[in-house]
N, C-alpha and C positions, 0 to 999 in steps of 0.2 A: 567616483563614489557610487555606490550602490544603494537604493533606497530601498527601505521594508515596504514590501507587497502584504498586509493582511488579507487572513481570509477565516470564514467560518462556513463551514457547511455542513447541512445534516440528510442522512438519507434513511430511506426507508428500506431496509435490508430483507428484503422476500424470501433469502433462504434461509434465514431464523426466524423471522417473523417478530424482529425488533427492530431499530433504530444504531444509527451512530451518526453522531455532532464531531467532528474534526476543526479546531480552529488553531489557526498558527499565523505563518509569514515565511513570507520566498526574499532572499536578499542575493540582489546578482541569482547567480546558480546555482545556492545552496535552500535548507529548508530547515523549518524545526517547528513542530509542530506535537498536540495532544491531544488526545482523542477520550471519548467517554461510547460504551455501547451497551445493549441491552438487548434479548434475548429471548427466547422463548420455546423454541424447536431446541431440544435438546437440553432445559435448565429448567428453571430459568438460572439465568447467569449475567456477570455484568463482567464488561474488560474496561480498564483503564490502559491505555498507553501513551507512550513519550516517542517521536522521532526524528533521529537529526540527521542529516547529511551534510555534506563538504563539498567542495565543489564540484560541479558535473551532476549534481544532486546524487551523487554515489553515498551509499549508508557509510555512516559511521558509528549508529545506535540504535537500536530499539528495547524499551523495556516495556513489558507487558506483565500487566496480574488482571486474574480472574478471579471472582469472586460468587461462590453458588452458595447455593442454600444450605443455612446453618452457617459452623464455621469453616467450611470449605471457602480454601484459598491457596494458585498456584499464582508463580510468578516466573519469569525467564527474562534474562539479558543477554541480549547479543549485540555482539561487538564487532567492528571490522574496523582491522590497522592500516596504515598507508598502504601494507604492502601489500592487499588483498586477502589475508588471514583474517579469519573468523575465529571467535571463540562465543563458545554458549554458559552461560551460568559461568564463566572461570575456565571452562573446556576447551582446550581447541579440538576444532572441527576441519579435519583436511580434507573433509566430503564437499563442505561448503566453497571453498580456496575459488578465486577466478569470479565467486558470483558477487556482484557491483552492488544488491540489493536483496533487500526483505520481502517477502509479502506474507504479511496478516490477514491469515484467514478472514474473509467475508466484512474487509474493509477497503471499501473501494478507495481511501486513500492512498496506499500505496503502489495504485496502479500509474501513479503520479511519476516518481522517479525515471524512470526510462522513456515514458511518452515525454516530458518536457527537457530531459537530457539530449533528446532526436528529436525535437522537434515533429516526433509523429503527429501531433494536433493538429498542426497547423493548416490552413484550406488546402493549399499545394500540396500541400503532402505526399498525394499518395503514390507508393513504390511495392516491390521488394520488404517481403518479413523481415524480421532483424530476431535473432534469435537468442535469449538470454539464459543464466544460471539465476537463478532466484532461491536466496535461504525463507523457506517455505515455512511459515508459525502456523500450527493447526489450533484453531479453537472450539470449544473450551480446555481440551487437555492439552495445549499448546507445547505438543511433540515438533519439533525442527526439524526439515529434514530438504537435503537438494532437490528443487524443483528444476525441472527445462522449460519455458515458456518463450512462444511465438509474438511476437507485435506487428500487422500489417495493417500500414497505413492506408485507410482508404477513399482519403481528402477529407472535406468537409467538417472535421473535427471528429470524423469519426474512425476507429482504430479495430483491427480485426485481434480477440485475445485467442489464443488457443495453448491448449497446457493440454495431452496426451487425447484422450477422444471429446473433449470437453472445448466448444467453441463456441463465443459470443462476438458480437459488433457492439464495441461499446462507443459513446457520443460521450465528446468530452470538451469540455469550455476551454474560451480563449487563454486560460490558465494552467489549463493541462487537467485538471479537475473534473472527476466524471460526473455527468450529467444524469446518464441513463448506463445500466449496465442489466442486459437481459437474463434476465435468470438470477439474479446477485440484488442489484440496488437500483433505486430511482432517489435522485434529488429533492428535496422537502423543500429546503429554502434555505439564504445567502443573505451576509451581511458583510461589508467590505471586499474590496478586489484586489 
């Protein structure tokens, strides 16, 4: 039997110059989890999201809506079937095919999925990058689109991110959960593990 891990975390997001709160639960090696964030470079704007994964913590969902000023409001779903196909809003996407994960712009939750699927967190850790396809959500006009991103563990719980000239060392908890992510997010505070 697999027990639910909660969690709730909020960070301070420096390259918006807002906030995002993510609280959900890890059961075995899956996740589900929803997010609230806020904004300021570039909006102001607000995202609401939803994200689940299946085992191996590989996406099976993400739904995201934005909401700006006045009645400005986008939203996007993305899907991914057993068999590694993606579809966006109802679209399939054969750009995306082969990528195991999401990531949502300037929410350091979803940096989650592949460090705790590798165990890159972990103190031993560190090796060799691991190289991934990431379906990439931009925000706030959350355009999808294939991302290539690097993961190199390098002990300590902390993990080297690099995506095309763009490199951080990010610190991330015994959860797989970042901590600190340079240039992007700092941790505010936690309730449940």
């Amino acid at each position: 039997m697999n027990d639910l891990v909660h969690f709730t975390r909020t960070w301070r997001i420096s390259a918006s110059r807002g906030y995002d709160t993510s609280w959900g639960g890890f059961t075995g090696d899956a996740m589900h989890a929803r997010g609230r964030a806020m904004a300021l470079e570039g909006g102001p704007y607000w995202v609401a999201y939803e994200l689940r994964t299946g085992p191996g913590h590989v996406t099976r969902s993400l739904h995201v809506r934005v909401d700006g000023p006045g009645d400005e409001v986008r939203e996007t779903e993305l899907l991914r079937d057993a068999g590694g196909r993606w579809t966006v809003d109802g679209r399939e996407r054969p750009d995306l095919d082969g990528a195991a994960d999401c990531d949502l712009g300037l929410c350091p939750l979803t940096n989650t999925m592949p460090v705790r699927r590798h165990g890159l967190h972990l103190a031993g850790a560190a090796g060799p990058g691991r190289r991934f396809l990431m379906a990439w959500v931009s925000v706030p006009d959350l355009a999808v689109v294939p991302s290539e991103q690097t993961y190199t563990p390098l002990g300590g719980g902390r993990v080297r991110y690099s995506s095309g000239s763009f490199r951080s060392d990010v610190a991330f908890d015994g959860e797989g959960l970042v901590l600190d992510y340079p240039g992007l997010a700092t941790r505010l505070a936690d309730s449940g593990t």
